[in-house]
Structures are given as structure tokens and as C-alpha cells.
N, C-alpha and C positions, 0 to 999 in steps of 0.2 A: 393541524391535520395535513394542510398542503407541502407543508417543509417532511413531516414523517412517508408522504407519498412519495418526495421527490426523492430523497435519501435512499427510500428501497430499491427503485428504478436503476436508480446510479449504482447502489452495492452488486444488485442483477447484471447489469451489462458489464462493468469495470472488475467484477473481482473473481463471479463464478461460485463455485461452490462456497456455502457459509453455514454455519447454525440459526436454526431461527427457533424461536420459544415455542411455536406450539407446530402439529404436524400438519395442519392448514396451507401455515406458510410457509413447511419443506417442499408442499406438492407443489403448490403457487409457483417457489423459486425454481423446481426441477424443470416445469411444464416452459419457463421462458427460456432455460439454460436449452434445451432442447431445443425452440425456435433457434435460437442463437446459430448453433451448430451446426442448423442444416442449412442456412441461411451463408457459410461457408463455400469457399470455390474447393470443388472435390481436391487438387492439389495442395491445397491449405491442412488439411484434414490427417492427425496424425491421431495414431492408435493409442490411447493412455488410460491405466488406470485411472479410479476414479481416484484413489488416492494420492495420485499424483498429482491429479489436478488441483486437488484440496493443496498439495503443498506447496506447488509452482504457479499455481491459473492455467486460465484456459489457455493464453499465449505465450508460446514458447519457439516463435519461429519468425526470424526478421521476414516480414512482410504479411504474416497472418494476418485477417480481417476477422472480426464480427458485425454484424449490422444488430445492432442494439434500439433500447431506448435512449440511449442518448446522442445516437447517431451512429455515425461508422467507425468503428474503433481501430487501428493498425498498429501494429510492431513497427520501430524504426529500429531499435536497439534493445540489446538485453546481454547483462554480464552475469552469469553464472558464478556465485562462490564460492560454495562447497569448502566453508571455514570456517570454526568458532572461534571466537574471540572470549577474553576472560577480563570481567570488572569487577573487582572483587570478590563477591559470591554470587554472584551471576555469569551464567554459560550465556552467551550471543550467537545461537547459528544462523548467522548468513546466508540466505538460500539465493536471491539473485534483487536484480536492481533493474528494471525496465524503463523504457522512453516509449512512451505510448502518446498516437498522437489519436483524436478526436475529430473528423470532419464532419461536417452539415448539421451540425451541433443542435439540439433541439431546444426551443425556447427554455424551457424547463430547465434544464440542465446549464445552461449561460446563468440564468438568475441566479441558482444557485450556487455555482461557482463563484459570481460576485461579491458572494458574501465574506469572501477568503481573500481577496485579490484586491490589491488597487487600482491595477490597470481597468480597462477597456474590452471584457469579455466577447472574444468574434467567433466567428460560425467555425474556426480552425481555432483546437485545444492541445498542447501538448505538456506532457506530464510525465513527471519521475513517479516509479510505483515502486516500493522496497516492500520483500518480506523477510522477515524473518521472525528465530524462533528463539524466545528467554526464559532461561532454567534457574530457580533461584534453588543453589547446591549446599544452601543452609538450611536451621531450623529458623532463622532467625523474620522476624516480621519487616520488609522492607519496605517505602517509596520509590518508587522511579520511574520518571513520567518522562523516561524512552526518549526521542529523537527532541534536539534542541534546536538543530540547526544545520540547514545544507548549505554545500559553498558548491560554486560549479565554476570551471576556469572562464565561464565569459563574462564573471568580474558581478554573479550573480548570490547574493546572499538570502536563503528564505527561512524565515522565522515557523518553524515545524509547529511548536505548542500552536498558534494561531492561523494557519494557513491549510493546517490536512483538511482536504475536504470530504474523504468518506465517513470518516465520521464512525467507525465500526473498530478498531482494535486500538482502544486508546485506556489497555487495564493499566493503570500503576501502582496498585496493589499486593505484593507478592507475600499471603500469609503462613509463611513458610517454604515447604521445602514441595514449590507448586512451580506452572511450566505454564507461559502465556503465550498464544503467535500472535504475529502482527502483520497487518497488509496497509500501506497507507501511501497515501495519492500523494503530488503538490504539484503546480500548476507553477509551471518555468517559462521566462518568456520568451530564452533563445534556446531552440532543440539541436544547435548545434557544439554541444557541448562532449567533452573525452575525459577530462578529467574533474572527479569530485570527492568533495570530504563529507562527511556524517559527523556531526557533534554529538553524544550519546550525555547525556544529563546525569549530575551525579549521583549518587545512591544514598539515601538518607535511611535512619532509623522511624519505622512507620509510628512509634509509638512518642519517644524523644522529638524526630527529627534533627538528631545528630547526627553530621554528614559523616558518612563510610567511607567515600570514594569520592576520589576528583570526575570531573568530567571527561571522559576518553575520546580523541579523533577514531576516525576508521577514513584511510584513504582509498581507492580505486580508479579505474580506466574503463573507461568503453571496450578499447582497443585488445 
């Protein structure tokens, strides 16, 4: 009960608009998105669809803030893609890749980051957040269990299957010709990073498990 409390808190402040199963917890999640937002310095504050929000998050502006449950949330960076990529029968659109950092961190939220991490969880958090969006352009029934592995040029490797900590878009399912998004955190230890790779996992058959597809880099810059 206490790990599914603290999981909602984090999806709430960290990700912004979501689905939730029943309409209880849409108003629950609306009513804190709303603290959140006013909770904003009026110059922070940019007019957007709500749709938009759904695709990009609430931050989209080097320096925006939220003051959350899990403390104070800031932009240091964010690269826009606006690219798809193709692995075999699978569409990849790339919406953007953020550097989100974390301060005065609440107890809550340190624990359970620990659970992801080897280091030494401190009251300053920062973190890669990637979305994006996969179109599976077959009939066919696939596996694909999405990000394998990030590299980041300060000689940093994180193990993605084990380390996402939201815990919230992790479908690897694709039974047929169906379209999954993804939003997913990891916790880096130097945020002074510009260049990084994405290892995407390869594509098996859901039924066989016969592999479709190798595994594909995706490179990018901050800058």
C-alpha cells in the first residue's frame, strides 16, 4: 500500500496528465495538477493545450518549476525531436528527452528512488525523462520491452529494464496493429551531460519469440 502511494505522488508531480482506471482518481490527479500550476512563478506560465500537455508534460521551458510532492521540480534541459524512427514494424516517434532536476527532495520520494539506484539518494535528484510514441504497423503480435540502455558522454551507462522509476509506461505488448506512449524517468549521477545514446531492445515474436529485429541505437545532443 505504501510503495502504490508513493508511486502515485511521483507519477503526479513528475509526469502531469495520465490515465487512471477509475474517474475518482482522474479528479484526485486534476485537483493536484492544478495545485502544481498555480504554485508556478506567473513568468513560468505558458498557455497550452491540454493536449499538448498530455504529449510533451507540464515542462517545456529551460527553467520552469513545479513545487510538487516530491519537492521542487526544474527544467535544466530539453531536446525536442519531432522524428520517427523505424524497427522493423514498428513506427518510434520521438517527442523530446528532458534533464529534470529534483531539489529538497521528500523523504518519500529518496526511498523510493533507492530502490532503482546504487548510489546514495540526496535531497538533490536529477534525471533523464524521454517520451515517446510506438506504432506497431503490422498485424502481427509483437514483444518489445522498449528502452535497454542509455549511455551519456560522462562515461555513464544505465541499465533502463531495471532502473526506470515511474513505473507507469512499461507496455511490451503490441497485439497487433495497436499504438503504446511512453514517459519514463532514470536517475543519472552527472547532469552535466550533451551527448547521449538510447539502446531500443529487439523485436521478438509475442507468440514464438523469434527475434524480428536487432536491437537499434538512437543518438542525440542537448545542444
Amino acid at each position: 500500500m505504501k510503495r502504490s502511494l508513493i508511486l502515485l505522488l511521483i507519477a503526479t508531480a513528475l509526469v502531469g496528465c495520465s490515465d487512471k482506471d477509475t474517474e475518482a482518481a482522474q479528479e484526485t490527479e486534476s485537483n493536484k495538477e492544478e495545485v502544481q500550476k498555480s504554485e508556478q512563478p506567473e513568468e513560468n506560465k505558458v498557455e497550452r493545450s491540454n493536449e499538448e500537455i498530455q504529449r510533451e508534460g507540464e515542462l517545456i521551458e529551460i527553467g520552469q518549476t513545479v513545487n510538487g510532492d516530491t519537492g521542487k521540480v526544474e527544467l535544466i534541459n530539453i531536446k525536442e525531436f519531432n522524428e520517427t524512427i523505424e524497427q522493423g514494424p514498428l513506427k518510434i516517434e520521438m517527442i523530446n528527452a528532458k534533464l529534470i532536476e529534483n531539489t529538497n527532495s521528500t523523504q518519500a520520494f529518496k526511498q523510493h528512488l533507492s530502490q532503482f539506484v546504487s548510489h546514495e539518494v540526496g535531497d538533490e535528484v536529477t534525471y533523464i525523462q524521454i517520451r515517446y510514441n510506438v506504432e506497431n504497423t503490422s498485424d502481427d503480435e509483437l514483444y518489445w520491452s522498449n528502452l535497454k540502455n542509455i549511455v551519456t558522454d560522462q562515461k555513464e551507462q544505465i541499465n533502463a529494464d531495471m532502473e526506470e522509476f515511474l513505473l507507469q509506461s512499461y507496455e511490451t505488448e503490441f497485439l497487433g496493429n495497436v499504438q503504446h506512449d511512453y514517459v519514463q524517468s532514470f536517475v543519472i549521477k552527472n547532469s552535466d551531460i550533451n551527448e547521449v545514446k538510447f539502446v531500443f531492445n529487439a523485436i521478438e515474436d509475442l507468440n514464438s519469440y523469434e527475434k524480428i529485429t536487432d536491437e537499434i541505437e538512437y543518438n542525440f545532443t542537448f545542444d
